[in-house]
N, C-alpha and C positions, 0 to 999 in steps of 0.2 A: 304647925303645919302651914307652909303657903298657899297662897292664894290658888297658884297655878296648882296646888294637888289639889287644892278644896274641887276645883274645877274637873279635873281629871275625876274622882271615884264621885261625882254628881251624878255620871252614865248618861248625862244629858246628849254627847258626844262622841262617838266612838271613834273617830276617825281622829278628833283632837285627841282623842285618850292616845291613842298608838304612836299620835307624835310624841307626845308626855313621854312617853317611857321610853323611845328609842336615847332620850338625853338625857334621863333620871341617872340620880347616883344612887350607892346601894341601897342608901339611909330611904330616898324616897320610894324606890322600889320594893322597898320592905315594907312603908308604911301602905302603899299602894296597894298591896298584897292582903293584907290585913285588911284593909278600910274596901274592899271588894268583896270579900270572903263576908265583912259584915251587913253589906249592902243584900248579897245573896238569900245570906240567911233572914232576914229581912223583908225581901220579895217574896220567901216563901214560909215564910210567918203568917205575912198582912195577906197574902193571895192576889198578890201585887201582877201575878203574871209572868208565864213561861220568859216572856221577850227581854224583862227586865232582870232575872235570875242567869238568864243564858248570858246577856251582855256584861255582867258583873265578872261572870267566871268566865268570858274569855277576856276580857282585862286580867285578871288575876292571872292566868294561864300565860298570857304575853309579859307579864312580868315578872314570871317567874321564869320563864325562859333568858328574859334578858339581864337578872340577876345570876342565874347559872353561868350564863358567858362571861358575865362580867369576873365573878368567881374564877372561873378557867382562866381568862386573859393575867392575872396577877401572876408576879413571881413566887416563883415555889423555893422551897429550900430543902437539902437534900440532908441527912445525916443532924441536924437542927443545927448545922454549921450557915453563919451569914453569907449570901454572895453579894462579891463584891460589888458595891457603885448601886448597889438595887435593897429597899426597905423592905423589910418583915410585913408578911401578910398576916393581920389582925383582923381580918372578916373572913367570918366563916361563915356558915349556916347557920352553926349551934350560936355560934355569939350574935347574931342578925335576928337571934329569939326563935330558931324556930328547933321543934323536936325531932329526935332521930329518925320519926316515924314518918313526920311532915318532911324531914329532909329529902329522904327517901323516895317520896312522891313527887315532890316538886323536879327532883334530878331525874325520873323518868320519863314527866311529861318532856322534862327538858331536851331526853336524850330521842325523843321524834326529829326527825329530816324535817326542815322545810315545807317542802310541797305534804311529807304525811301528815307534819299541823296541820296545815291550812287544807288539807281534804278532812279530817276530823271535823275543824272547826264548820266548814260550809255541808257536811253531811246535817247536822245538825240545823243547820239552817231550815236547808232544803226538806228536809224530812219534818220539820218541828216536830223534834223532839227534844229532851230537855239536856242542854251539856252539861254532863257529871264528870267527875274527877272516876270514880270506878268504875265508869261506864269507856272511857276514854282506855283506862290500864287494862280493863277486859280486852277491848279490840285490838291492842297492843301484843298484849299476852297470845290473846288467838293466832294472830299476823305472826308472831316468832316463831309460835308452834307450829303455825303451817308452813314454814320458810324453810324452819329446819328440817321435817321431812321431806319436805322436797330436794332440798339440799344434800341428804342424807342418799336419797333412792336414787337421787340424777349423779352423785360419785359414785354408788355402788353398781348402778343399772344404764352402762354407757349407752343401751340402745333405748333408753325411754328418752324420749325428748318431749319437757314440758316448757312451757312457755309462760312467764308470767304476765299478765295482763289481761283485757278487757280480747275472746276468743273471737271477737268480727275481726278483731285488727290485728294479734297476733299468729292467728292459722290463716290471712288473707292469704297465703301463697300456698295453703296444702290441700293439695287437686284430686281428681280421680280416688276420692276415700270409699273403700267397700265396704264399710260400716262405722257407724257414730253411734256410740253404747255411751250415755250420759244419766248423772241424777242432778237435773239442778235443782236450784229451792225453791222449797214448797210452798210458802208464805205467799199473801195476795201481793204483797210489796213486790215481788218479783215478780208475777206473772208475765212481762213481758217478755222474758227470757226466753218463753215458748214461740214467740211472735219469731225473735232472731235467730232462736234456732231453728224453725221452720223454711225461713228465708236461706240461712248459711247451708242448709243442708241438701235445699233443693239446686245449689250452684255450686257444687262442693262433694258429691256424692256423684258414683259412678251413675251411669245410665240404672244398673239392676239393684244398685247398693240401697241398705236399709239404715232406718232412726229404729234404735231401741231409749227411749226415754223414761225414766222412771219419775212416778209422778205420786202425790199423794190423792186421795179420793176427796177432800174436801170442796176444790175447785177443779174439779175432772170435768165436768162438762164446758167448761174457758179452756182449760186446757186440750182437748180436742180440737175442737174449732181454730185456733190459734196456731195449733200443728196443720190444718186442715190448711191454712192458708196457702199453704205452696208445693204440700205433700199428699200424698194419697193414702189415707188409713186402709193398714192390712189386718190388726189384730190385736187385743187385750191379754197379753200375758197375767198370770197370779205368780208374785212372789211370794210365798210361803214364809212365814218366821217362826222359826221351831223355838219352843220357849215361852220367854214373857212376851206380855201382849201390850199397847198402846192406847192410856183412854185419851178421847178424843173428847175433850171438853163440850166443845162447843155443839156436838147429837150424842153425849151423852154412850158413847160405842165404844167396845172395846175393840181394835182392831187388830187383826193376826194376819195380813196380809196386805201386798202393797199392787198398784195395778203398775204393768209395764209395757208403753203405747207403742206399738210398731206400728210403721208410716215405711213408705217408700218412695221414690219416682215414678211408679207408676206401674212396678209389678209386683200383683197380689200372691202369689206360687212362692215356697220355699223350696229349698236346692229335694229337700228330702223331709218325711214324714216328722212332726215335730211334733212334742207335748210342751203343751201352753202352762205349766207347772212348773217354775221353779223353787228350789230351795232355800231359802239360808238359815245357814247351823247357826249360826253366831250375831248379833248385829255389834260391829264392832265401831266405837266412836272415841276410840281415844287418841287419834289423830285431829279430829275433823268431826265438827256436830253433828253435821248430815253423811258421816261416814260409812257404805254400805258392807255388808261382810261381802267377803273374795270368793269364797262357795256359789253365793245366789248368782253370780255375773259369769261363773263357766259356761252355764249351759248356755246361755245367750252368745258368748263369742263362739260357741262350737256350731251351735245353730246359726251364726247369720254371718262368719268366715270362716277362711279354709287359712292353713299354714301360712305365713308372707305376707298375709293379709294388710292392708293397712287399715287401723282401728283410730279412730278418733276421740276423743271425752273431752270435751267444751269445757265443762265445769269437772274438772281432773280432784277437787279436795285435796285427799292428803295420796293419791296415786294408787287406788287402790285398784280402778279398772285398768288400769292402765300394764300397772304392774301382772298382774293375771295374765293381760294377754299378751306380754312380752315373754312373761313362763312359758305361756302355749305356743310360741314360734311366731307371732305376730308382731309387725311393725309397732309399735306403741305412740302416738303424739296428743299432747293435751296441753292446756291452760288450764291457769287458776289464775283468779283476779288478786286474789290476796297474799300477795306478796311479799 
């Protein structure tokens, strides 16, 4: 091994290290691979620390993308006939030492865009949290599955119009909305989401138009307040979940219902007499973790628009409010970040 890789998997240097591999050959990017993968395990043997275990496996990750391409850029041969003037490809994967299983991984991380490594790699950062290899192919896995049902619903359902991306910046130009029906996530890590949808709703919402928000009961009192910032609470709806029930680790509760916060511009009256009870038959999540059944979310477009309506969902998932109320004769427009 040279000097310059002794250097390289040291991790003393990350930014040397990314030079190292943009000019590594495959022999080095192999070994690179290996001798980071062993640094890894290593760090978290001795309890060396998240910062030094992360930094190994994005070397390792960088090098295995830049052995894929390298891989790709070689001539191929068609029928195991030579072409002419161009030599036999003799590097493989399998012959580079690695298994069909490791092959397999490494051409996935490979097959990320650009910019969705380098948001991978800096979510990790920013978050400290620890970069895993199945941690990385889960969010991957997710992102397809949620690409493709929208992809699916946005051929089949020309009048849903969803948008992918961060919903400040992609619904910036959709005006006059008579109601925003949304579930975003629950988790403290997101709590802001309440902040920006408070803000997007009180400039983006007709003068009478309402926020139905669904929220979980763990941080229900931030989340109020958060709503409160720019909107005017009208009311606590109960969604109902017919069925299994949800323990809730952290008080120890089994929970059969979920709270759903109406907020407005500032007027408290509905069009007409309403039961604060909704249903749902089913909770269905196999688009979308936080997926809500389509039953619980009728009564709420029926209650809070009329036919033409235009409906809004910030945090759209896998389109399930959406789709509802394009059934029901309503405009439909939503985001999802994950794309």
């Amino acid at each position: 091994m040279t000097s310059s890789t002794n250097e390289l998997v040291s991790l003393t240097n990350l930014d040397k290290a990314i030079l190292f591999i943009q000019k590594a050959s495959a022999a080095q990017l192999t070994e690179i691979i290996h001798q980071a993968e062993a640094v890894r395990v290593y760090a978290a043997q001795t309890k060396k620390g998240m910062a030094l275990s992360n930094q190994a496996t994005e070397i390792k990750f960088r090098a295995e993308r830049k052995l894929s391409k390298w891989l790709d850029s070689q001539p191929k041969h068609k029928g195991g006939k030579p072409v002419v003037g161009q030599s036999p490809v003799t590097s493989t994967l399998k012959n580079l030492g690695f298994s069909k299983e490791q092959a397999y991984k490494l051409r996935k991380i490979s097959s990320l865009s650009e910019p969705d490594f380098e948001k991978e790699i800096e979510q990790s950062k920013n978050n400290k949290t620890e970069l895993t290899r199945s941690e990385v192919l889960r969010r991957i896995k997710e992102s397809d599955k949620t690409k493709r049902r929208l992809d699916e619903k946005c051929n089949s359902i020309v009048d849903i119009d969803i948008r992918i991306g961060d919903f400040k910046k992609v619904l910036a130009d959709v005006k006059n909305i008579d109601s925003i029906i949304t579930d975003p996530p629950y988790p403290k890590e997101f709590i802001q989401c309440y902040s920006d949808l408070s803000k997007y709703a009180s400039e983006h919402l007709k003068e009478k138009g309402f926020l139905a928000a669904y929220s979980g009961q763990y941080n229900l009192p931030e989340v109020i307040n958060r709503l409160s910032e720019h909107l005017t609470y009208v009311w606590t709806f109960c969604l109902y979940h017919v069925g299994k029930k949800q323990l809730v680790n952290g008080v120890n509760i089994m929970c059969g219902w979920k709270p759903v916060l109406i907020f407005s511009k500032g007027c408290k009256k509905m069009r007409f007499s309403a039961y604060d009870v909704l249903i749902s038959e089913a909770r269905e999540k196999e688009s979308h973790r936080w997926q809500q059944s389509a039953s619980g979310v009728k009564g709420l477009i029926e209650i809070l628009s009329k036919p033409n309506d235009v409906i809004v969902d910030p945090f759209a998932g896998s389109g399930t409010f959406l789709k509802v109320a394009n059934d029901m004769g309503r405009k439909a427009i939503g985001a999802e970040i994950n794309g």
